[in-house]
C-alpha positions in Angstrom: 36.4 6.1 -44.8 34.5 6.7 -41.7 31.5 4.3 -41.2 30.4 3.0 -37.5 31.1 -0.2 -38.4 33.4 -3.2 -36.5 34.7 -5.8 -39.1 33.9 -4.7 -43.0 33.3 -8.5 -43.1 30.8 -8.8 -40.7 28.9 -5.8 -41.3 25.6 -8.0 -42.8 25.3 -10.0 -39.7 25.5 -7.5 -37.4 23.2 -5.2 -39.1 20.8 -8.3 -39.5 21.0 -8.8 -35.8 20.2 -5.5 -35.2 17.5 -5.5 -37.0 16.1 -9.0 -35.7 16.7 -7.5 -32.1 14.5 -4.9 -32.8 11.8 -6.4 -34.0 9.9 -9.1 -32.4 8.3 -10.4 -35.3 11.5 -11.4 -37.2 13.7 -14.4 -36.8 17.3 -14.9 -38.2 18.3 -18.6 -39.5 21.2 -19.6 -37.4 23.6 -20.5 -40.8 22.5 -18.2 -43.1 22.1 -14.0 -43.5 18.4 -15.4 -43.9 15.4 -13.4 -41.8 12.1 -14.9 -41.8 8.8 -14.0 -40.1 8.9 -15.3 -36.6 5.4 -16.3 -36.6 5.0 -18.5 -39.4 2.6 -21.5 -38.8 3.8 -25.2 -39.4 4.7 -25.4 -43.1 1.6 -27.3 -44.0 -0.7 -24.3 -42.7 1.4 -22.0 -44.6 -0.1 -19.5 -47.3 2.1 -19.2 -50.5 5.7 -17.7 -49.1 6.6 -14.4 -50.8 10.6 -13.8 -50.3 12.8 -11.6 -52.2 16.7 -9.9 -51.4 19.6 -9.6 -53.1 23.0 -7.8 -52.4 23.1 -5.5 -48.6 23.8 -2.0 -48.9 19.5 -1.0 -49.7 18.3 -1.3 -46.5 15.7 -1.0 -45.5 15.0 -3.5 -47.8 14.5 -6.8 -48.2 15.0 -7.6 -44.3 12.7 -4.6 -43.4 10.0 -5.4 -45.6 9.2 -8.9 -43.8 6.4 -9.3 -42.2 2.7 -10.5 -42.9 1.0 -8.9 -46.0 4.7 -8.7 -47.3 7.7 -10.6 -47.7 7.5 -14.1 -46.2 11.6 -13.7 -46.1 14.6 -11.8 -47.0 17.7 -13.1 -48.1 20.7 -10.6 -47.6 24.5 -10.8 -49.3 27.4 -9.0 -48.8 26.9 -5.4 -49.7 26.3 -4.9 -53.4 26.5 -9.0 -53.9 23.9 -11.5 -54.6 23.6 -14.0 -51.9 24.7 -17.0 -52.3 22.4 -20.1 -54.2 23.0 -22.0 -50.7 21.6 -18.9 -48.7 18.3 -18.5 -50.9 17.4 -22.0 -51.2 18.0 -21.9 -47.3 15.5 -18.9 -47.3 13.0 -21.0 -49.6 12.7 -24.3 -47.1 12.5 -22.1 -44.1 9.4 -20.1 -45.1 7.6 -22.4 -47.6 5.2 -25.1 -47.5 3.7 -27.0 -49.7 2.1 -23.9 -51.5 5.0 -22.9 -52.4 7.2 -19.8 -52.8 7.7 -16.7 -55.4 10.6 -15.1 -55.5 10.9 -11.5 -56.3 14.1 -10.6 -58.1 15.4 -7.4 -58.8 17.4 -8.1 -62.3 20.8 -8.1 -61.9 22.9 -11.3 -63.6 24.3 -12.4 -60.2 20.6 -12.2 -58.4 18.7 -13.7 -61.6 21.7 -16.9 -61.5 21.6 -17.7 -57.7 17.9 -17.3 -56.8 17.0 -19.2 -60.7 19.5 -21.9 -59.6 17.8 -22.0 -56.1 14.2 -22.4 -57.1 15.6 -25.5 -59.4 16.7 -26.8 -56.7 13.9 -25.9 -54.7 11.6 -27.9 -56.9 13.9 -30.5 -57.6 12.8 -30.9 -53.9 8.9 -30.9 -54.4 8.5 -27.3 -53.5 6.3 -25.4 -56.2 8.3 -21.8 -56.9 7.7 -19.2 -59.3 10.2 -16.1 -60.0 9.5 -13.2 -60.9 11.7 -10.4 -62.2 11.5 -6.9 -61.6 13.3 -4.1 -64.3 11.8 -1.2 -63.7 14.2 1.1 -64.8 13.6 3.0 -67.6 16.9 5.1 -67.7 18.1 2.4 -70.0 15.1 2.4 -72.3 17.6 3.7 -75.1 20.3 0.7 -74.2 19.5 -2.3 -73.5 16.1 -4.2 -74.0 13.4 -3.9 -71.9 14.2 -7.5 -70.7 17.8 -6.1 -69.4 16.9 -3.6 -67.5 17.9 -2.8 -63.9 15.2 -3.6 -60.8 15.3 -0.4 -58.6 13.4 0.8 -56.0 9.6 0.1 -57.7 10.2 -3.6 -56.6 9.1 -2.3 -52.6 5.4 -2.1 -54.7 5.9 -5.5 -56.1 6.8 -6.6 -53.0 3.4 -5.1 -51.2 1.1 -6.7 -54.0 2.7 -10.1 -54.2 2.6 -9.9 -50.1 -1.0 -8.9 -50.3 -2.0 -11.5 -52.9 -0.6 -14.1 -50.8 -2.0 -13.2 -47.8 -5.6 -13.3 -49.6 -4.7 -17.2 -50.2 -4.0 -16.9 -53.9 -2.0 -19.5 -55.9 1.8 -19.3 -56.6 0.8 -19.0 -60.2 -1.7 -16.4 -59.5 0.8 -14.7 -57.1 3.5 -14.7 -59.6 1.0 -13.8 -62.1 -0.2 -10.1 -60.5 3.2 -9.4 -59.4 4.8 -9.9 -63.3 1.9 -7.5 -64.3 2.5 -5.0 -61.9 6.1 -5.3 -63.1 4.9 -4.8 -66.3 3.5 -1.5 -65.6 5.7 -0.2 -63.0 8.8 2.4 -64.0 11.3 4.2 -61.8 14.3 6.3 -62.3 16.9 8.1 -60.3 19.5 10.8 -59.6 22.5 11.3 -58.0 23.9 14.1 -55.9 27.0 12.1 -55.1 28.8 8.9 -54.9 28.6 6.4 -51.5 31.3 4.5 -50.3 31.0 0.9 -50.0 32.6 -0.6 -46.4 34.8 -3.2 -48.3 36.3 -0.8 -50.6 36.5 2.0 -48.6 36.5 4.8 -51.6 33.3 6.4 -53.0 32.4 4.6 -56.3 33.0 8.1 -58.8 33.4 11.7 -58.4 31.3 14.3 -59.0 31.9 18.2 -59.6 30.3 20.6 -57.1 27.5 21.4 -59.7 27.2 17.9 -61.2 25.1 15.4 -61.0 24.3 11.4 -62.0 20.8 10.9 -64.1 19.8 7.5 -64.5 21.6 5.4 -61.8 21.3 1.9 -60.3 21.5 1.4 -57.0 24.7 -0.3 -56.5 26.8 2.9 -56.4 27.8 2.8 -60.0 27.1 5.9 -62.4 24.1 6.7 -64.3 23.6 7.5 -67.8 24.6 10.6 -68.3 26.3 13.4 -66.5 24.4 16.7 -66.1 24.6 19.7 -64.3 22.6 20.3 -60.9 19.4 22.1 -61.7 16.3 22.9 -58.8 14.7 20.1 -57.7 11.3 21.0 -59.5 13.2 20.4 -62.8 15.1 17.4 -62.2 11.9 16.0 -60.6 9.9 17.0 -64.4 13.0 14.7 -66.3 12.5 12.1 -64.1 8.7 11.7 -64.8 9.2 12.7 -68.3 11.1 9.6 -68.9 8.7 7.5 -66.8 5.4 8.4 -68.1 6.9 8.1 -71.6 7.9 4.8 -71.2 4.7 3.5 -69.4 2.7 5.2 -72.3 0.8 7.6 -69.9 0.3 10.4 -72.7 -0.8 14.1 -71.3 -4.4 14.6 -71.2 -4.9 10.3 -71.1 -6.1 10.1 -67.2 -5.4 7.1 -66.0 -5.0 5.7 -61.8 -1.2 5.9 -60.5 0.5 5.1 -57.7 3.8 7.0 -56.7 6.9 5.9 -54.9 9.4 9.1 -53.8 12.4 6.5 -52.5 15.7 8.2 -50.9 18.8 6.8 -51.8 20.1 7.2 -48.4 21.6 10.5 -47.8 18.8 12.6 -48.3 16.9 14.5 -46.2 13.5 14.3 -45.6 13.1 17.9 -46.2 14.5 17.5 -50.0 12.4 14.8 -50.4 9.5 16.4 -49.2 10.1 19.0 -51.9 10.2 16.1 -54.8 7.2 14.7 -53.6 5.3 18.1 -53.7 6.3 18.8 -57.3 5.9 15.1 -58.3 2.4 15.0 -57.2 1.7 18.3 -59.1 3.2 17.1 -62.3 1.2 13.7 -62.5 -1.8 16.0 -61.9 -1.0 18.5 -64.4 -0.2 15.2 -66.7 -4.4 14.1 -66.1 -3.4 11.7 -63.8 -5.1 11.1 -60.6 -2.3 10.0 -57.7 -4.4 7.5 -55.9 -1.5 6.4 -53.3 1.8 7.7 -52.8 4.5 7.3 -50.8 7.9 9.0 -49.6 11.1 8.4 -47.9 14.0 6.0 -48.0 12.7 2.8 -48.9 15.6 0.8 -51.0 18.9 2.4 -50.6 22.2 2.7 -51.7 24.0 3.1 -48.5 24.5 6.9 -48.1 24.2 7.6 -51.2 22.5 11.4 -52.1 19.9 11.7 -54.2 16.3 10.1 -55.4 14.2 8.1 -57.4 10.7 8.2 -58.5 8.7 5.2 -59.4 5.0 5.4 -61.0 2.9 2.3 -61.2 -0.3 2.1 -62.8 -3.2 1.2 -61.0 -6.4 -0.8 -61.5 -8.6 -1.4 -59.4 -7.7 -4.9 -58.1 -4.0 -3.8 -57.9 -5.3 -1.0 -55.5 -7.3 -3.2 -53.3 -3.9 -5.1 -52.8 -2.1 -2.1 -52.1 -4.4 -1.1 -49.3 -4.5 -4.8 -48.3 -3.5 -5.1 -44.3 0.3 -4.9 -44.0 2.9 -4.8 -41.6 6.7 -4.6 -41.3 9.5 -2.8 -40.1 9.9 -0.3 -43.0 6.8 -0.7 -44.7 5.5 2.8 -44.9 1.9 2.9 -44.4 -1.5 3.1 -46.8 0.2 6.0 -48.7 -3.8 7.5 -48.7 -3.4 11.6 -49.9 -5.6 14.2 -49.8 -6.6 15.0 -54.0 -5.1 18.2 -53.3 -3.6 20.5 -51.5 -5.0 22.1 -48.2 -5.0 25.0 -47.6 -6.3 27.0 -44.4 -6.4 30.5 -43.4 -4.8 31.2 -40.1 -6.4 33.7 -37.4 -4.5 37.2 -37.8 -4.3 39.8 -35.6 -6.6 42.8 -36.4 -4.7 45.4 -38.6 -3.2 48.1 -37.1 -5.0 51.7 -38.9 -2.8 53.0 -41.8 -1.4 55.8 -41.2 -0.2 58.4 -44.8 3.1 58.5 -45.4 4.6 61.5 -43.7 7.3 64.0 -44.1 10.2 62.1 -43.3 8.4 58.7 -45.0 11.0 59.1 -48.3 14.2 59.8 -46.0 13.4 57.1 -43.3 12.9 54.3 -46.2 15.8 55.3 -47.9 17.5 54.5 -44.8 16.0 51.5 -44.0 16.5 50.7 -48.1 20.8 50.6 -47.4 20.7 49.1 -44.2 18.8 46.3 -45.9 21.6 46.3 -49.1 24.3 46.4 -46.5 23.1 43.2 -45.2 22.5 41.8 -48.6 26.4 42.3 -49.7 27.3 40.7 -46.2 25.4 37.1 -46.5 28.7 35.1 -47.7 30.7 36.4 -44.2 27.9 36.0 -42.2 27.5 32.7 -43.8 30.7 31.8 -43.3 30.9 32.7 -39.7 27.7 31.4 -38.7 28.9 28.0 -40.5 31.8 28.0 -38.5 30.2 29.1 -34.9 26.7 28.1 -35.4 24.0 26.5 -38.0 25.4 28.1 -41.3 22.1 30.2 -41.4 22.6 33.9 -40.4 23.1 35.0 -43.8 20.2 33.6 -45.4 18.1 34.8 -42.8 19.8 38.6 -42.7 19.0 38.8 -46.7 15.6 37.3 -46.0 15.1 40.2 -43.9 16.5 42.8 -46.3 13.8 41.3 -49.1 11.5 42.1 -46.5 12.2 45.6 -46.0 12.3 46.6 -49.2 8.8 45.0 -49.4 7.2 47.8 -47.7 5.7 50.6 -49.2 6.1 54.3 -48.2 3.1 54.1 -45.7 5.0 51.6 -43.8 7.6 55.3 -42.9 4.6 57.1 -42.1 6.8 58.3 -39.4 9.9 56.9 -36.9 7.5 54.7 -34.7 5.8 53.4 -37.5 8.9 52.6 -39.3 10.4 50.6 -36.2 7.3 48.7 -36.4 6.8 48.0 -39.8 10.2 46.4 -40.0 9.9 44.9 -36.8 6.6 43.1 -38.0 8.4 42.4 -41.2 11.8 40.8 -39.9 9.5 38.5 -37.4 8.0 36.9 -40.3 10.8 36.6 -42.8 13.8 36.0 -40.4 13.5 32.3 -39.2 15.8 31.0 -35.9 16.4 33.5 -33.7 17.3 36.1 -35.4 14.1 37.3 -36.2 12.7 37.4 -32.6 15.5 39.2 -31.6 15.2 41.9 -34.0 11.0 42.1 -33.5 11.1 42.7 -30.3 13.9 45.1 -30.0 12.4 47.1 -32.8 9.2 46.8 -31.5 10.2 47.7 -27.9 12.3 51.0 -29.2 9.1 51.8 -31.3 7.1 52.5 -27.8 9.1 54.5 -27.1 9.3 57.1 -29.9 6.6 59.8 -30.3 6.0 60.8 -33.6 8.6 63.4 -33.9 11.5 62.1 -32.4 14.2 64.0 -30.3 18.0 62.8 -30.3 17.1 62.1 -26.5 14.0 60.2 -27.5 16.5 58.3 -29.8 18.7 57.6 -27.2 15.9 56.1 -24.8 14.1 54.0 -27.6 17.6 52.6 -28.6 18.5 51.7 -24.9 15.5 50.2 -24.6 15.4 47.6 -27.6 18.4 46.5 -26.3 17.2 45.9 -22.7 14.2 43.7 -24.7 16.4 41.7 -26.4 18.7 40.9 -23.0 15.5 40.1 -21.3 14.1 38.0 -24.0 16.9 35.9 -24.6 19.1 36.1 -20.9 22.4 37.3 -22.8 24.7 39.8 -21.3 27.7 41.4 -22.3 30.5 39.0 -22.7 28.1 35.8 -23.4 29.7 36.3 -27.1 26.1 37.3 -28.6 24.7 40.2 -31.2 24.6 41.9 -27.4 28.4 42.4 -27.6 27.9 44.7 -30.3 24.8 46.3 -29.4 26.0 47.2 -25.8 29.1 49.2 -26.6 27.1 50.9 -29.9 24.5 52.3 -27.4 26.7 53.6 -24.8 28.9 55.3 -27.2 25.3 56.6 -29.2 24.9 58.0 -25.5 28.2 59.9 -25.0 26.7 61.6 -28.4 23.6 61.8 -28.6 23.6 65.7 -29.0 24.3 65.4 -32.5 22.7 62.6 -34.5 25.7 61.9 -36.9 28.6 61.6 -34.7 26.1 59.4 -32.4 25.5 57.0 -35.3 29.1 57.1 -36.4 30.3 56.7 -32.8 28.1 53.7 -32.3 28.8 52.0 -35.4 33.0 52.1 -35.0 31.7 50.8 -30.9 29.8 48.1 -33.0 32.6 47.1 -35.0 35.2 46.9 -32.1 32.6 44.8 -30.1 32.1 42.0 -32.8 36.1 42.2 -33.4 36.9 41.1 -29.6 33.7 38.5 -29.7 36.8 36.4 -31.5 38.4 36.0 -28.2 35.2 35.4 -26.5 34.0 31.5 -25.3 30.1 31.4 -26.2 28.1 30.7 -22.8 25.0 31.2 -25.0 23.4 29.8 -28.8 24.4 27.5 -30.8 28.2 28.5 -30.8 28.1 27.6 -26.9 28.0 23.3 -28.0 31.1 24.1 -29.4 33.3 25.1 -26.4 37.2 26.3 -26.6 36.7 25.2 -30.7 34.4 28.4 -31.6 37.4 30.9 -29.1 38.9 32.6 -33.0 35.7 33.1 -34.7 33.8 36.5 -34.3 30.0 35.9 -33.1 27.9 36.8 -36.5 25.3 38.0 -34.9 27.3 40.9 -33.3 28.8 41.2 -36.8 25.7 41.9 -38.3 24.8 44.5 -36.1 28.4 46.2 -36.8 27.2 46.1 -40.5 23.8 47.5 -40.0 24.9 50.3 -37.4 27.5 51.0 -40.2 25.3 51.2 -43.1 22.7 53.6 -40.6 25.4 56.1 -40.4 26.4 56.6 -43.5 22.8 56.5 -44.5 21.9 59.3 -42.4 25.4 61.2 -43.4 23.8 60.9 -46.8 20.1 62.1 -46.1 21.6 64.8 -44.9 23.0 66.2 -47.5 
């Protein structure tokens, strides 16, 4: 286990300290793993205290959720534990007044026994409290009762409209009251990518297989459900909502207000989430609803776990006003306000460039350009691999992006040699993200300038020079800085020593190519990514020269095969 932690025993205070250091509106009770707002009036000028919590391990909840329009207080255990009765009934006299306090639980046995035994005790001492239970997981729909289901990560919206309704001066009954109904009509589920490790135990929780996944989890690290295999995020996102809008009786074609709540479970990134939120806003559309508010990122964790849930809560028009009541926290994410669709705006192009017919040599030239690009579609997994190794891992997505995109263009796109070098040019600058793609553009585009229209082995010669010198220029390599140049250097000086016959050239220049990306494996980087890495990439040949040895390769025996 590698966590950047000190003691496993002390990792709640410490992260609560953290926390409370960072922000100035927090306090931390001296004997408990209690945070409270740090600006609470004098208890008899105090509105009716909303506090929730439970075990550590979801941050950033409760802790980060504290602040006004929220939670009142936060009462943190050990990682995956309920805090102790004495903690929460410490939590309860710190932020209450005579109003009172509600307690949001999430329902677990261990949270529902120690903050139920602490609100007896709590008015045992004349201070009014009302609990409310959250079980808004509807993975167990089939298994338990509804009354026995888990509290996941909907309860951040419960937390928002109790906070809000407090704020507003409303009644510990009529606090508790809106937040049991929002409970009421509030679902979430969740999947799993993987397992997290909690600090105590120091071994994940399960294993998965590479192409399995967790449906229907908690958020305590233990397994879901059922077991499934990984499927695209667009189809996973549909089960989740199928199970959710079933359960909350939202039938297709119904309409109907929603709120939605895309929550990482603490080791996703936001780019996959990103991608769950687009489809789960389309598929509550497509379902008739309209997605008043929604929300996304990781809001109530498991640690590091991967994966997601999605929570839906139905809206109305008082429970919307409360949503969009003034809040502030740490974590609180914002108003959650979204456009009602899409938008989408042309950008300014460039003025197209006069078509030219396809010409004489249009059928040779894309049959060509047609192996080079299959040549680089059979090499993704090493160029992958080495890029992975010596870089960002993606050289061999981006190569067979760039292959789709030349066999994308039509015959008039070969119209003749300068229009070719353009064409792909234009089309590996917009499919080939990183660097890559620039690289290739402006080399291309450079060598096109200087081809006429019927091209000479000399003209060859000059163009291919010079697409070289463009990419030197444009990204200050030089031969030996272990780069795509250290194949491209020795290809064109051997194309050079001949370039009075157009096979042998090629041929000549691809085995050059080949030898040049062969000694980049005894090369230190001094430019790219590889470079960070020092001594530790000396051993792995530079991809990008790789590449070029495969696409000099495939050009050869392309043009051997034209010929005949």
């Amino acid at each position: 286990m590698k966590k950047l932690v000190n003691d496993p025993r002390r990792v709640v205070r410490e992260m609560l300290e953290g926390v409370c250091d960072l922000a100035p509106g927090l306090a931390l009770l001296a004997d408990h793993d209690v945070v409270v707002r740090a600006d609470l009036p004098p208890p008899e000028g105090r509105a009716a205290a909303v506090i929730s919590g439970g075990g550590s391990g979801h941050e950033p909840a409760h802790a980060g959720y504290v602040g006004p329009g929220l939670l009142t207080a936060a009462i943190a255990g050990d990682v995956f534990t309920s805090p102790s009765v004495d903690a929460v009934l410490a939590g309860i006299r710190a932020a209450s007044g005579p109003a009172g306090a509600v307690l949001i639980v999430k329902n677990y046995t261990g949270d529902r026994l120690n903050f139920g035994l602490a609100a007896e005790l709590a008015r045992g001492e004349g201070i009014p409290v009302e609990v409310v239970v959250v079980a808004d997981d509807v993975a167990l729909s089939d298994t338990v009762p509804r009354e026995r289901r888990r509290g996941i990560a909907g309860t951040v919206l419960v937390h928002k409209i109790a906070g809000a309704a407090a704020a507003a001066g409303c009644s510990v009954a009529e606090v508790a009251g809106l937040a049991r109904a929002a409970a009421a009509d509030l679902g979430s589920m969740g999947v799993a990518l993987g397992a997290c490790t909690v600090p105590a135990v120091g071994r994940p929780g399960f294993a998965l297989g590479e192409d399995e996944i967790e449906l229907g989890l908690g958020i305590h690290g233990e397994q879901g459900i059922a077991r499934s295999d990984m499927a695209p995020a667009d189809i996973l996102v549909d089960r989740l909502l199928a199970a959710i809008l079933a359960d909350l009786g939202l039938s297709a074609g119904a309409g109907g207000t929603v709120a939605l709540l895309v929550n990482g479970l603490g080791g996703t990134p936001a780019v996959e989430l990103a991608i769950v939120a687009r489809r789960a806003l389309a598929s509550l559309r497509g379902h008739g609803l309209w997605v008043a508010r929604a929300w996304q990122g990781s809001l109530l964790t498991a640690l590091e776990m991967p994966g997601c849930s999605l929570s839906v809560l139905k809206l109305d028009p008082e429970r919307l006003a409360l949503l969009d009541a003034p809040a502030a926290s740490p974590a609180w994410p914002g108003a959650g306000r979204i456009a009602a669709a899409r938008r989408v705006v042309a950008g300014a192009e460039a003025a197209p460039a006069t078509a030219k017919p396809a010409g004489p040599q249009s059928q040779r030239l894309q049959a060509m350009a047609r192996t080079v690009a299959a040549a680089l579609e059979r090499a993704e997994p090493l160029l992958t691999d080495l890029d992975t190794r010596a870089g960002d891992g993606d050289l061999g997505l981006g190569m067979t992006r760039g292959a789709e995109a030349i066999y994308a263009l039509d015959l008039a796109a070969f119209a003749d040699a300068p229009t070719a070098l353009r064409s792909i040019g234009e089309a590996l600058r917009r499919a080939i993200g990183g660097s890559s793609g620039p690289f290739y553009a402006v080399g291309l585009m450079r060598a096109a300038r200087e081809l006429p229209a019927e091209p000479g082995m000399s003209d060859w010669a000059r163009a291919f020079r010079a697409g070289i010198e463009a990419v030197a220029e444009l990204g200050g390599a030089k031969a030996g800085d272990c780069t795509m140049l250290d194949g491209l250097l020795p290809a064109v000086d051997a194309f050079d020593m001949r370039a009075e016959n157009a096979a042998s050239a090629l041929a000549a220049a691809a085995s050059a190519a080949e030898a040049g990306a062969v000694a980049t494996a005894a090369l230190r980087p001094r430019l790219g990514r590889s470079s960070y890495l020092g001594d530790r990439a000396i051993g792995v040949a530079d991809g990008g020269a790789t590449a070029v040895a495969i696409w000099l390769r495939a050009l050869a025996t392309a043009f051997a095969e034209v010929r005949e």
